[in-house]
Structure formats: structure tokens, C-alpha cells
C-alpha positions in Angstrom: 78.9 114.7 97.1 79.0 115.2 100.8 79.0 118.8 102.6 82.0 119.7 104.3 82.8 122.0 106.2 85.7 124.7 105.3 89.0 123.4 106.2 91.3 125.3 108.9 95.1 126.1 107.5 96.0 123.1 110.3 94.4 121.1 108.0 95.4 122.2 104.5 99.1 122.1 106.2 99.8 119.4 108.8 103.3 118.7 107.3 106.2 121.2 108.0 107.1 120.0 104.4 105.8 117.0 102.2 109.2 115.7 102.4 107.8 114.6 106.3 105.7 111.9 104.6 108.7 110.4 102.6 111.2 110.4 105.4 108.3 108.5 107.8 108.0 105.8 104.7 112.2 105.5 105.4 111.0 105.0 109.3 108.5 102.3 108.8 109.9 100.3 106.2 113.9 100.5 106.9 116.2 100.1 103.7 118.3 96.8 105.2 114.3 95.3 105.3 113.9 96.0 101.7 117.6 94.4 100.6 116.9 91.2 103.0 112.8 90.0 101.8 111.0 89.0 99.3 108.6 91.4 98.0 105.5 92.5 100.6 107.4 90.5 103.7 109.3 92.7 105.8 112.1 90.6 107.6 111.9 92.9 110.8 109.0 92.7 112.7 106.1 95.9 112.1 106.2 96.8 116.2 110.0 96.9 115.7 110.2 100.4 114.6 106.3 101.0 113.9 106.7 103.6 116.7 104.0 105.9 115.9 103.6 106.9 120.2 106.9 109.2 119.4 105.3 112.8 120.2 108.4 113.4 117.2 105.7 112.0 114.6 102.9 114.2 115.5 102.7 116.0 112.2 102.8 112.4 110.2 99.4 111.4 112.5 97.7 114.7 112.2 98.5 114.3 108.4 97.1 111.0 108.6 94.3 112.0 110.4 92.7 114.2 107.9 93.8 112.0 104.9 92.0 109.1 106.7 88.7 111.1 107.4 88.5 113.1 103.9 89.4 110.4 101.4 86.0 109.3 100.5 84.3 107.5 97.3 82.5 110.6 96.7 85.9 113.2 97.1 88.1 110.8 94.8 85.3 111.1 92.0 84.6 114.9 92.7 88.8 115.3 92.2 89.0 113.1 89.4 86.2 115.3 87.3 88.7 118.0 88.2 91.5 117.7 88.0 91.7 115.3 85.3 90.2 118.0 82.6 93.9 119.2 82.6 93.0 122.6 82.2 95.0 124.4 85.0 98.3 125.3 82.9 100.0 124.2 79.9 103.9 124.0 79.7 106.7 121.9 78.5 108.1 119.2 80.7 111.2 120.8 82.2 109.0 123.9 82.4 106.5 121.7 84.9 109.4 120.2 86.6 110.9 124.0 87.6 107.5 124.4 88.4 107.3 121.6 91.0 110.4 123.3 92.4 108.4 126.2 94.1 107.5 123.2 96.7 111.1 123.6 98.5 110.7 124.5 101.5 113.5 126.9 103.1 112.7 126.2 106.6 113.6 122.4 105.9 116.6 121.6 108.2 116.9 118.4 107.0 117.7 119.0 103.4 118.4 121.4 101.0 117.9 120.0 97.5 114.8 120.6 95.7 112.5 118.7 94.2 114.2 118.3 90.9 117.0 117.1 92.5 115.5 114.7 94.6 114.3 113.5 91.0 117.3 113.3 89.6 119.1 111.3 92.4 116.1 108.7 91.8 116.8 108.4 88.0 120.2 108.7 87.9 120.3 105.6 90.8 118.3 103.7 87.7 120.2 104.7 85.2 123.5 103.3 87.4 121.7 100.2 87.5 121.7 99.9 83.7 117.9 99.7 83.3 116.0 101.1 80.1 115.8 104.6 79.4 112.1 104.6 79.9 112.6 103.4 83.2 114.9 106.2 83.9 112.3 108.5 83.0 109.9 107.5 85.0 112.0 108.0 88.0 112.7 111.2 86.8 109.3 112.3 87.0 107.6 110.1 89.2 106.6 112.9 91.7 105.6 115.3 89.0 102.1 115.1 89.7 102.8 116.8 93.1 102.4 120.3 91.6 98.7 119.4 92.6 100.0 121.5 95.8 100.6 124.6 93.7 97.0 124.6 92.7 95.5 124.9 96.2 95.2 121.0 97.2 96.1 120.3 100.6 99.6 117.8 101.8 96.7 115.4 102.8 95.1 115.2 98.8 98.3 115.0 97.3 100.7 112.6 99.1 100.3 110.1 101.6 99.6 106.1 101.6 97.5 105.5 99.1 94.3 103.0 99.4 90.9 101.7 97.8 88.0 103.8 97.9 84.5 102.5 97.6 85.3 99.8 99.4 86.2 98.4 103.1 89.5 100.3 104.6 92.4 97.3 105.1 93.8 97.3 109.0 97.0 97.2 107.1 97.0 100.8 105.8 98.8 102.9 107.9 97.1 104.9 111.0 93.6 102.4 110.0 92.1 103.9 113.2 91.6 107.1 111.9 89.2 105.7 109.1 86.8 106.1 111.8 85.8 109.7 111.0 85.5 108.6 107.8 81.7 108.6 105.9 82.2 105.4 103.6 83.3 103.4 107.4 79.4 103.8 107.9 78.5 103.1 104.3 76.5 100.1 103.9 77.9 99.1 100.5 81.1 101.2 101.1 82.7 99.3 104.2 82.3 95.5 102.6 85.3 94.1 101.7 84.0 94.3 97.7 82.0 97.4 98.0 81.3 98.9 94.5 84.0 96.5 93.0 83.6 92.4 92.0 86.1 89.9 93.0 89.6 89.9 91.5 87.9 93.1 89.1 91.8 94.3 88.6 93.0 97.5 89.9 92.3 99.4 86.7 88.8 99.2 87.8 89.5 100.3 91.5 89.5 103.8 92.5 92.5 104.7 95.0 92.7 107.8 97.1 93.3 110.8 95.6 96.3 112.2 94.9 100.0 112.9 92.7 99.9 109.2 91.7 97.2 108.9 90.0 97.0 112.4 88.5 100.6 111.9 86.8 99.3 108.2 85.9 96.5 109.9 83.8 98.8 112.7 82.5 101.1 110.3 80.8 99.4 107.3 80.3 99.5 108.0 76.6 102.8 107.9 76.5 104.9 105.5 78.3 105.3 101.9 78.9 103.0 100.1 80.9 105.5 98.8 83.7 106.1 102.7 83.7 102.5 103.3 84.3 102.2 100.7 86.7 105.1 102.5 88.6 103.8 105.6 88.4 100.7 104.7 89.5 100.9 102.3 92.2 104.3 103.6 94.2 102.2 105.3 97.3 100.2 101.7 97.0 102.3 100.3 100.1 99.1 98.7 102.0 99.1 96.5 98.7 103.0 96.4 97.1 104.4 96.1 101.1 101.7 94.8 102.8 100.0 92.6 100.4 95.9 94.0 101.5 94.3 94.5 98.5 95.0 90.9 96.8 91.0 89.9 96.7 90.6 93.3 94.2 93.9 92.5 91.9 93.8 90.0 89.1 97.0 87.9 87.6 97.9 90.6 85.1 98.2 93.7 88.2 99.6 90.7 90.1 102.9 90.2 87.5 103.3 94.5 86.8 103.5 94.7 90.6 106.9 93.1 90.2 107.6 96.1 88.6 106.4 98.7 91.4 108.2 96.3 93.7 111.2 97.6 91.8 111.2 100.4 91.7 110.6 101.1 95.3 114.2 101.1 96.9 115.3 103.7 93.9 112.4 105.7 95.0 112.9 105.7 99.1 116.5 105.0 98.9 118.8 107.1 96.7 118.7 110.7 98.2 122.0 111.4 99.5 123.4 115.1 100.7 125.4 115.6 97.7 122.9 116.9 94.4 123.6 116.0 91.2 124.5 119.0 89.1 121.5 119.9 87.0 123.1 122.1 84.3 125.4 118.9 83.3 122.6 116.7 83.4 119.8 118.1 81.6 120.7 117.8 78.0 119.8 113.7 78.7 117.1 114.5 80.4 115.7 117.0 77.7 116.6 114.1 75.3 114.7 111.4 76.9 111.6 113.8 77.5 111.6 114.4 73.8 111.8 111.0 73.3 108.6 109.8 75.0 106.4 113.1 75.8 104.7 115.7 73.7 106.5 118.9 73.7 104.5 120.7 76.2 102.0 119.6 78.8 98.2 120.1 80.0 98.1 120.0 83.4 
């Protein structure tokens, strides 16, 4: 794997708070352009609010910046042997989810609900909607895998745009200029549209960047549907489920689940609101519907 050297705490902490990255993904791809497309063709024009010159969005670039330059082949591969031992902690789900709450961030002016209630509003959006349980579940816990933070991985390795790795970096990722600094951009097998993968190999056989996607895709992929897992899996994807990049690695089956992640989406970006749902009267479904799909306690 490649040497690095040590990062600074500017680098392990661009974001005042990982909320930052979510409320930029509100910025660049508007609700009232989600309600009036089809899926992956924004109505509203990218340089229409693509306005990534504010000096306001500083923290979002320099996020981007080390994302971009750190995300290599070789770092996805080095986090997947890992991380995905799950041997960091072992607890039951709600446990993990009170766990994940340790993430809120009391100089936030912008909100004040935690992570499980940001969560909840998600699921409990879905569950409005009258869609299966499981699907309720998995917006309950989509962002689980975000407790990567609390075991020393930096905003950069655990949220963010997600992309392909091991092969050439789409323009249509966000901030692609900083993929520069990036090793594989000089790799000769790396920066090929294919790289290590074939033609239309399916994204099951593609390795994306690293981060809270993928490690809560791998946590539960014993146990849950697989439009869940799809979900789960694919709902930082945007450079593929928005921007339709990546079709040249997907084959017809990731091409009808994306339908799925293309679902979800809205619930995910757009059902915070200021008032929080009260946990305490809430929680008994939710202990329910864990019990019903997930082993009592889990290996992270």
C-alpha cells in the first residue's frame, strides 16, 4: 500500500460537523428537481446552483479535497481488510444506534437533533408512505455505519460522494479536479475507463470509495432484502444514481435495484424537519422491527 504521510487535525476534521456534507447534497441537487425528473436528469440546470466559488462552502471543498486525493485502490482494500473483520465492539442494535449519537455536534447552529433522530424522521417519512417494514428499517439505519468516526476515521473516510476505485475518476463526481493529487490519476491501469474491472462486470464486483455505505452494506447483508442492500449500499452513489457515470461498469440486474436507490433518495435528503420525533414513543416499533430482521447484538 502507498506511504503516507501523517495527516494534520485539518485533515482528519475539514467539516464543522458531518451534517455539512448532507446539507451541501440539499444545495446541489434541490428537492423541487427531485419531484419534477426522471431519475439521473436533473430539470434545473448543474451551473444553476452548482455554486461551489461561495467562500460559504470552503469546508465542503477542503473536505473534498482530501477525499479526492486519499481514496485510492490501494486505501479502499487496506480499509476493507479492516474494518470489515468487525472486531472493534459488539452490541445490540439500539445499543449501536445510541452509540452513533456521540457524533452530535453541540456547536451545530443549524440543528439540534441527533443522529437518531435524524434516522427516525427518515423512516418514519417511509413508513407514512406505506412502504414495507423492511424498507422502514433500512431508513432507520441507513447511516449506522457512520460510527466508523468513533473509531478514529476521518469525515473524509466516512462520508462524502461515493465513486469507483481502481478505475478512471468520472468528471461527473463532484469537485473531479481534485482527483489530481490523487496516485491511481497517474496509474497506468488505474486511470482507464475499465481499469481492474471488465465491461458491464456489475457493481458487486466494483470497489467504491471507502466509507459508512459500504461498511453497513457488509454488516447487514446477511440479513435484509436485497433492494435494502442496494439502498444501503449505493445511497452516497450520486455520480451514478444522479448523474448516471458509471453505466459502462453496471449490468441489467444493478441497472433494475437502482430503481430502488432512486427511491429512496428524497426520504433520505428530504424529511428532516425542526420538530424530532419523540423517541421514547417510538422505540418499541423500532425494537420490534430490529428483532425482526437482525441478530440480537452486533459485531462492529
Amino acid at each position: 500500500m502507498e506511504k503516507r504521510t501523517p495527516l494534520t487535525e485539518k485533515e482528519t476534521a475539514p467539516l464543522r460537523s458531518l451534517d455539512e456534507w448532507e446539507e451541501d447534497l440539499l444545495y446541489r441537487y434541490p428537492e423541487a428537481d427531485i419531484a419534477g425528473s426522471e431519475p439521473g436528469q436533473p430539470a434545473k440546470a448543474k451551473d444553476a446552483y452548482r455554486d461551489y466559488d461561495n467562500p460559504g462552502r470552503d469546508t465542503v471543498r477542503e473536505f473534498y479535497r482530501l477525499n479526492h486525493q486519499y481514496q485510492t485502490y490501494d486505501f479502499v482494500r487496506a480499509k476493507e481488510r479492516e474494518f470489515l473483520r468487525f472486531d472493534k465492539r459488539e452490541m445490540p442494535v439500539w445499543g449501536a444506534l445510541e452509540y452513533l449519537n456521540t457524533l452530535v455536534d453541540d456547536s451545530d447552529p443549524d440543528t439540534d437533533l441527533d443522529q437518531l433522530q435524524h434516522l427516525m424522521q427518515t423512516s418514519e417519512a417511509i413508513r407514512a408512505d406505506g412502504h414495507p417494514d423492511w424498507f422502514v428499517l433500512t431508513g432507520f439505519l441507513h447511516d449506522l455505519g457512520k460510527v466508523l468516526c468513533l473509531f478514529g476515521e476521518p469525515q473524509w473516510a466516512v462520508v462524502g460522494d461515493t465513486f469507483p476505485v481502481g478505475c478512471g475518476f468520472s468528471d461527473r463526481v463532484v469537485y473531479p479536479e481534485f482527483f489530481a493529487s490523487n496516485p491511481d490519476a497517474q496509474h497506468e491501469t488505474y486511470r482507464t475507463p475499465y481499469g481492474v474491472y471488465a465491461p458491464n462486470c456489475g457493481l458487486r464486483n466494483v470497489h467504491l470509495s471507502w466509507g459508512h455505505d459500504e461498511y453497513l452494506y457488509q454488516l447487514t447483508k446477511d440479513h435484509l432484502p436485497e433492494p435494502a442492500l442496494y439502498m444501503i449500499r449505493y445511497h452516497s452513489f450520486y455520480a451514478q444514481h444522479r448523474e448516471n457515470a458509471y453505466d459502462h461498469l453496471m449490468d441489467d440486474h444493478d441497472r433494475a435495484m437502482f430503481a430502488w436507490v432512486r427511491k429512496f433518495n428524497p426520504y433520505d435528503l428530504y424529511s428532516k424537519s425542526p420538530k424530532p420525533p419523540v423517541v421514547a414513543e417510538l422505540k418499541p416499533y423500532y425494537e420490534d422491527l430490529i428483532a425482526k430482521y437482525l441478530p440480537a447484538t452486533l459485531k462492529l
